[in-house]
C-alpha positions in Angstrom: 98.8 -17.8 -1.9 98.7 -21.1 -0.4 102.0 -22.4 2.2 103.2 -24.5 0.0 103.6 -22.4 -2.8 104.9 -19.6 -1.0 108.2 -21.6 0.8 108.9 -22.8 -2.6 109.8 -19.5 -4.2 111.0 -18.4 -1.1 113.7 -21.3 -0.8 114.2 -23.5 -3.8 115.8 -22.4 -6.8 116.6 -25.4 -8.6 114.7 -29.0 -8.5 116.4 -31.8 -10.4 113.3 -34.4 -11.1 114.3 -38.2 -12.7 111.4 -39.6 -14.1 110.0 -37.2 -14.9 108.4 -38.1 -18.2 104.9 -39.2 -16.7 103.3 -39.9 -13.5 104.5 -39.5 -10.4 107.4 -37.2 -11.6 105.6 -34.9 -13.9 103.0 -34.8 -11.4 105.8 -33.6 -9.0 106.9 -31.3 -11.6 104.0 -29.6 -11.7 103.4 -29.2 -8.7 106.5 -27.6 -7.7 106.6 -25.7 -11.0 106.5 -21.7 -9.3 108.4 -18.5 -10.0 112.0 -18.3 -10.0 112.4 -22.0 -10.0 114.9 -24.1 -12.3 113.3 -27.3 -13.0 115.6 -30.2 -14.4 113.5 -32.9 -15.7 115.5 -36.0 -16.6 113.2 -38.7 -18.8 113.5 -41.3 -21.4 110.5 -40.2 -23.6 111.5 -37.7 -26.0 108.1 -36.8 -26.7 106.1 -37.3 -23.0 108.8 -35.4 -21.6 108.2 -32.6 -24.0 104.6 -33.2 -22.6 105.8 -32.4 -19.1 107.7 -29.0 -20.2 104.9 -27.9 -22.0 102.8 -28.3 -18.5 105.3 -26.5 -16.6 107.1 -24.3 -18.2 104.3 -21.0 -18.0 105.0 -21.6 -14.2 108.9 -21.4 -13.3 111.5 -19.4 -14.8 113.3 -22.1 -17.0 112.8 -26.0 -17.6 115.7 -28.2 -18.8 115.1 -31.4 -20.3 117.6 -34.3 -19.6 117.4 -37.8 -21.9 119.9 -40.0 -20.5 119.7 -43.9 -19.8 120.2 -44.5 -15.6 120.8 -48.0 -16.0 124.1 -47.6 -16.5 127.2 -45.0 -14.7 127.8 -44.0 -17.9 124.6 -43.0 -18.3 124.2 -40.9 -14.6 127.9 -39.7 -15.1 126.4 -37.9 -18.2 123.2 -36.3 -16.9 125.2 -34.9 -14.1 127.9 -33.5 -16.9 124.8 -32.3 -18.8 123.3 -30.1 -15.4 126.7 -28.8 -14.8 128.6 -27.5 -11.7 125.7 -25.1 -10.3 124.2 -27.0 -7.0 121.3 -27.9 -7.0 118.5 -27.2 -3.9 116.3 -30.2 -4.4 117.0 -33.9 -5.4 114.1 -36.2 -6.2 114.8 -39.8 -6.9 111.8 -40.9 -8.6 112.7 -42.8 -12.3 112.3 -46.6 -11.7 112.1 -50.1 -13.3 110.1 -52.8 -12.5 110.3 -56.5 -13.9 107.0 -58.4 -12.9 107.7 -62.3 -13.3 108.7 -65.3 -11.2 111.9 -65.1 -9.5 113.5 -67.8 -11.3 112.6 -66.5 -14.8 114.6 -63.1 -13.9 117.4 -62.7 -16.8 120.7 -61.1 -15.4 120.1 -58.4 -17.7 116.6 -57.6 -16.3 118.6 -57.8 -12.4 121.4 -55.6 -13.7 118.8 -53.1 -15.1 117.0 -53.2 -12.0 119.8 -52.4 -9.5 121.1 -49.6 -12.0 118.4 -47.5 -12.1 116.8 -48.2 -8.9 119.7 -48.0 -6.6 122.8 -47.1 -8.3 121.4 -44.2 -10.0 119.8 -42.4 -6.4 123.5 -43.4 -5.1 125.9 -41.7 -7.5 123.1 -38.6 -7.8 123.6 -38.5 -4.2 127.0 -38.9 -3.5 127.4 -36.0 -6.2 125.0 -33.7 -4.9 124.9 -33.7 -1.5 128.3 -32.2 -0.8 127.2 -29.2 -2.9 123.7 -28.6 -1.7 122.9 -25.5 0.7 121.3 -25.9 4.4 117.7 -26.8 4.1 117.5 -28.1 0.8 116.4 -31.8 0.2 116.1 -35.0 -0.9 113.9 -36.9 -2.2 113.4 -41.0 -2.4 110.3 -42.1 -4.2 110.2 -45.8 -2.6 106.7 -47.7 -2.2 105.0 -50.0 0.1 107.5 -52.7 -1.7 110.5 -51.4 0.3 108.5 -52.7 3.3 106.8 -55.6 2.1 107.9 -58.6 -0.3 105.0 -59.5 -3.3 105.0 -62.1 -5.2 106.9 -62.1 -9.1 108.2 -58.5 -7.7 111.0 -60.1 -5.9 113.6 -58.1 -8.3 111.8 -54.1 -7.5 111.2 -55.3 -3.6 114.7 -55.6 -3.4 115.4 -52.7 -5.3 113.3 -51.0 -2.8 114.4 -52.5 -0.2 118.5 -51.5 -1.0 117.4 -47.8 -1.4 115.5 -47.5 1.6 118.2 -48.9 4.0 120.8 -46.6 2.0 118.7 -43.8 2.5 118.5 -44.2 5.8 121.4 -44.2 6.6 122.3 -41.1 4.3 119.9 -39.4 6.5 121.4 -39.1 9.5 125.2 -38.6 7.8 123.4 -35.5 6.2 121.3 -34.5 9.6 124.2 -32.3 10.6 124.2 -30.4 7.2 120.8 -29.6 7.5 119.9 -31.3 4.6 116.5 -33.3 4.7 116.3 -36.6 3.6 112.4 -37.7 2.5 111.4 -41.1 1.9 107.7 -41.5 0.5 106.2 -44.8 0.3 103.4 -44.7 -1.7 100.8 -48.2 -2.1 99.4 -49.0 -5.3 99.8 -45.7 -7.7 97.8 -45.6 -11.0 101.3 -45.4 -13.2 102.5 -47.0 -16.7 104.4 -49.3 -14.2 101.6 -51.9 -14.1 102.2 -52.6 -18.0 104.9 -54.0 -16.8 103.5 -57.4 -16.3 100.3 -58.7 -17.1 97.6 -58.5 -14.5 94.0 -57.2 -14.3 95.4 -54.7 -11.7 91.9 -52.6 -10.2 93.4 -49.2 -11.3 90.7 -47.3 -10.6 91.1 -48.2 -7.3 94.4 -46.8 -7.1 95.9 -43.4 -5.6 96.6 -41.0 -8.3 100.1 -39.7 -8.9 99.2 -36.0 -7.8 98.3 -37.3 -4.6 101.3 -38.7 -3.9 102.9 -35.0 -5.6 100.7 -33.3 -2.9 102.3 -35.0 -0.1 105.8 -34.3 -2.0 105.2 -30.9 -1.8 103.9 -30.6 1.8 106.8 -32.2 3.0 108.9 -29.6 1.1 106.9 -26.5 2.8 107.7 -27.4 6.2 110.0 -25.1 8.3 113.6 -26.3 7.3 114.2 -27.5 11.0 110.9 -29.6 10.7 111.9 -33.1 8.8 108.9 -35.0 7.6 111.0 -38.1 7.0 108.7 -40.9 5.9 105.9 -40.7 4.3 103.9 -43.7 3.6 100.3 -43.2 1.6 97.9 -45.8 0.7 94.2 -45.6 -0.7 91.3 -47.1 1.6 90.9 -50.1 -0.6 94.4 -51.0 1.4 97.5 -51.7 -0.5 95.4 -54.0 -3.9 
């Protein structure tokens, strides 16, 4: 049995995945799908994320499906109702917006959106979880090269990005003495249903796929719980497109 899959059952008992409806998060999903593993997959598609639990749910003990809207507190407040008072072992921060358009043509409602489900969200599933999680569990922030970079007519995700990255970082070393990791991947150009959000000829076939970026996810995860692979950052050789 390979490394990887063997530290999973070994330590992790439940995962709680956002965005997990397609992509990157069911990619993760399925990949850390093993024996005696809760999965919590929290999406927005009724019917892709009834896609991912049928591809996972032959390979851990029990899949949970959460439909809630991260945008707003409300929304979070309820998924974390919904998953209850058992800790959970593993948080992954994936679910995110992006609004692809000049700066100025941003509506407030677009920005609001924005900061709700790509930084407010990770916060209050952080703040919440944290406390409760064991030694040598972990955390999970799915960023991207835009939490490094600014790109043009991205200007509302690059700060997005941006926020959570400096939060994270500094959630990182308030949890260091808890023994709780704290991962931030950075991934470049990823072949996702985020580039319909703006038009474009993007080259996705020139992209990294999302189960690469799940196989460094999960590699990360199997290292010895006083070994922190902190930051990840993966790009395909065509550079960041």
């Amino acid at each position: 049995m390979l490394n990887v899959e063997r530290f999973l059952q070994k330590r992790m008992k439940r995962y709680l995945i956002t965005g997990a409806s397609r992509g990157i998060g069911r990619a993760i999903a399925e990949k850390l799908a093993v024996k005696d593993v809760t999965l919590l997959l929290h999406g927005r598609d009724t019917v892709a994320l009834a896609e991912t639990r049928k591809a996972v749910e032959s390979h851990c003990s029990k899949v949970s499906l959460l439909m809630h809207d991260l945008a707003t507190p409300a929304g979070v407040t309820d998924l974390i109702a919904e998953i209850g008072d058992a800790r959970i072992d593993l948080l992954v921060n994936n679910a995110g917006i992006a609004v692809v358009k000049p700066f100025c043509e941003i509506t407030s409602i677009e920005w609001e959106q924005t900061v709700g489900v790509n930084i407010t969200a990770p916060f209050i599933l952080m703040q919440h979880f944290a406390p409760q999680m064991p030694p040598g569990s972990s955390i999970v922030n799915i960023l991207s090269v835009a939490a490094k970079t600014g790109f043009a007519n991205w200007s509302a995700y690059c700060m997005s990005k941006f926020a959570l990255e400096g939060f994270s970082q500094s959630v990182r070393e308030e949890l260091r003495d808890h023994k709780i990791r704290v991962i931030n991947v950075y991934p470049a150009a990823t072949d996702t249903d985020i580039w319909h959000a703006g038009e474009g000829d993007w080259p996705r076939d020139k992209m990294m796929s999302p189960e690469e970026v799940a196989g460094a996810v999960a590699y990360a995860l199997s290292r010895p719980a006083d070994v922190a692979l902190e930051n990840i950052s993966l790009s395909s050789l065509t550079g960041n497109l």
